[in-house]
C-alpha positions in Angstrom: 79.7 86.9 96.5 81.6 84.0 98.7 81.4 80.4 97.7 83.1 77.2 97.8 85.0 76.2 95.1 85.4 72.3 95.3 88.5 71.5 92.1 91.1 69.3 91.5 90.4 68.0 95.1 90.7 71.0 96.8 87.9 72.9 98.6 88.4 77.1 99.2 87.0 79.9 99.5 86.5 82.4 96.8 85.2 85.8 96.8 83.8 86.5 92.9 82.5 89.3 91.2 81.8 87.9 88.1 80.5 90.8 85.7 81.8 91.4 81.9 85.4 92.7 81.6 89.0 91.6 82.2 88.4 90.0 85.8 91.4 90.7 88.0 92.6 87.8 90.7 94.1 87.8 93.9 96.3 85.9 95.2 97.4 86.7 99.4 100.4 86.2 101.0 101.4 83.1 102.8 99.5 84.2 106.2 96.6 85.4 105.1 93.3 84.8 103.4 90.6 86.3 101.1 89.1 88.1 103.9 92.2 90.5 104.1 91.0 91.8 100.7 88.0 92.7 101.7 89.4 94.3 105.4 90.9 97.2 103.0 87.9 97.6 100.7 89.4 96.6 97.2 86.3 94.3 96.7 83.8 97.1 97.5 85.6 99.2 95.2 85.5 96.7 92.4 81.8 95.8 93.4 80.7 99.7 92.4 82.6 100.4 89.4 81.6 96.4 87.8 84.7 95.7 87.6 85.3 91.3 88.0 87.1 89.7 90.4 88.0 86.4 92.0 90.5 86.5 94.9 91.0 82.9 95.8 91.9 80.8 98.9 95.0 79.4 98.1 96.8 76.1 98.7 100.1 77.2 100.0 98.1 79.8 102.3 99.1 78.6 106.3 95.8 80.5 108.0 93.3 80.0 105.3 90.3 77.7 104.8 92.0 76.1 101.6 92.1 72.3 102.1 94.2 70.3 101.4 98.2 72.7 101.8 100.1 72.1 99.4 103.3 74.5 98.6 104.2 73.2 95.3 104.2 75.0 92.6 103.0 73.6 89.8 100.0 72.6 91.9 98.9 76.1 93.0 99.5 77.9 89.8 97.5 74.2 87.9 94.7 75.6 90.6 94.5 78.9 89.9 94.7 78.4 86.3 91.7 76.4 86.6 89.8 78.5 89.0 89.7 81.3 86.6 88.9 79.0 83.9 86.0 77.5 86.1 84.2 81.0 87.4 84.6 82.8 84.2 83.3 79.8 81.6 87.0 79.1 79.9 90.4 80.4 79.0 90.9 84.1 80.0 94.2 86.2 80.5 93.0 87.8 83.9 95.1 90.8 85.8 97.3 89.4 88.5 97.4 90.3 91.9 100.1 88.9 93.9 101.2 89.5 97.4 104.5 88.2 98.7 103.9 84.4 98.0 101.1 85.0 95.6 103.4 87.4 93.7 106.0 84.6 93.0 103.0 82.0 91.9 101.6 85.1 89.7 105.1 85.2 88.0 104.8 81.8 87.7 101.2 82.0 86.3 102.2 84.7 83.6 105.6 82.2 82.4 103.1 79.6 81.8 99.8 81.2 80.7 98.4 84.7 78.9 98.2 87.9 81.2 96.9 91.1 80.5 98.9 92.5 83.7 100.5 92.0 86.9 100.6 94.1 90.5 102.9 92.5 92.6 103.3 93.4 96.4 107.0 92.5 97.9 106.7 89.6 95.9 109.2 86.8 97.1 111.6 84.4 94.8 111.6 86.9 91.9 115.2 86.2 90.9 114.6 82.6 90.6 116.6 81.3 87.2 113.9 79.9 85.4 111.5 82.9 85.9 114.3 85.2 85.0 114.6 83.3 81.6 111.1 84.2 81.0 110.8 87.8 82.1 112.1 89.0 78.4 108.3 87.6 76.8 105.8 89.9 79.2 104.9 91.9 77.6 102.1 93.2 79.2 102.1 96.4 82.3 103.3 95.4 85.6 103.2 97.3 88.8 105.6 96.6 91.4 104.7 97.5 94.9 107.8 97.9 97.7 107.3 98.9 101.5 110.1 100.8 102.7 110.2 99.2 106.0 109.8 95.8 104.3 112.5 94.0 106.2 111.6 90.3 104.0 112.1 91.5 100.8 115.2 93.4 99.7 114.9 96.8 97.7 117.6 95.7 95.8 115.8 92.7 94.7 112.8 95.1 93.7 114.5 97.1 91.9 116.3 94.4 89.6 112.9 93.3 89.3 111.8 96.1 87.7 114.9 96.4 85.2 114.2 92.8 84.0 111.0 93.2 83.5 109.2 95.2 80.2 107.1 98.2 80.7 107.3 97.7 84.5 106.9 100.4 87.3 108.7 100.3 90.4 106.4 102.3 93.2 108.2 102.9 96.8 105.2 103.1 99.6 107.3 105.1 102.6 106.9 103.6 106.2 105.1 100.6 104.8 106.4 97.1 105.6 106.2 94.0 104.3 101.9 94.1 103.3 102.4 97.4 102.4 99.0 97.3 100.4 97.6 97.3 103.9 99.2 99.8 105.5 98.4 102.1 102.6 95.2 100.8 101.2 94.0 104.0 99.4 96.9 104.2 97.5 97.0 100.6 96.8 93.2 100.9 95.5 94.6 103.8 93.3 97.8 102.2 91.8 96.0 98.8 90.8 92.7 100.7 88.9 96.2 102.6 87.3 97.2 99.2 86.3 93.8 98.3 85.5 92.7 100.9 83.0 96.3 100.7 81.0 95.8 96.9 81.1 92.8 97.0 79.4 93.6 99.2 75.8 
């Protein structure tokens, strides 16, 4: 279901399935929207096997319909934070998504608040000092996603990622780039219900 979420004065679109379970959010990359979660079919996926969702328009996005921008920080991760307390009725350590942009505000996300996982694709700004300091506390599964035609994010970056980061999974798509989760969407759709299921024990 789409609606307008109208919080902490900004107005966006979110797509929500909200069913009982650990509700997984998205979070897109800094060109793109909700809508390119629903081009590759995650939502329909999650839609027949019940499992919840919110994937949220979000304030840094360039090409969304998430008024006001904002790139800070604080403010996006405050929003998020608040959008999943507001759709699912309080508190509640969701799954992460994170794409590029949205993977560096999910890392954000899980230093500040509970997780119960995180998938990030060629998320950006991993090796920033003060998430580094808090990498040692996850300790929840994390899936990281690299294109190998990603020419924005480094490999090496990935896989230093993935050393500093407890029970994490580096997973290579070949001949994807930067999205890579779209150019290999039935993969994608298989690694994150992966994630998902050894989230949730």
């Amino acid at each position: 279901m789409e609606k307008k979420l109208n919080l902490n004065d900004y107005k966006c679109p979110v797509l929500v399935n909200k069913v009982p379970g650990v509700p997984i959010v998205f979070l897109h990359g800094l060109s793109y929207s909700i809508e390119i979660w629903q081009r590759i079919g995650i939502t329909d996926l999650l839609d027949d096997k019940c499992v919840p969702y919110l994937a949220l328009d979000m304030p840094y996005g360039e090409k969304n319909f998430c008024k006001p921008k904002t790139h800070d920080v604080e403010k996006n991760v405050t929003f998020a934070y608040d959008a999943i307390e507001n759709i699912f009725g309080g508190p509640i350590a969701p799954i992460l998504v994170g794409a590029s942009i949205g993977g560096n505000m999910a890392l954000h996300f899980a230093s500040r608040f509970p997780v119960k996982g995180l998938v990030l694709i060629g998320p950006a700004r991993t090796l920033e000092e003060n998430l580094v300091k808090a990498y040692s506390s996850f300790n929840f599964p994390s899936t990281i996603i690299w294109g190998s035609e990603d020419r924005i994010i480094a490999s090496e970056d990935m896989r230093t990622l993935a050393d500093k980061l407890p029970n994490s999974k580096l997973i290579i798509y070949q001949d994807a780039k930067h999205s890579a989760y779209k150019d290999n969407p039935e993969r994608f759709k298989r690694d994150l219900l992966e994630l998902y299921v050894k989230a949730e024990i």
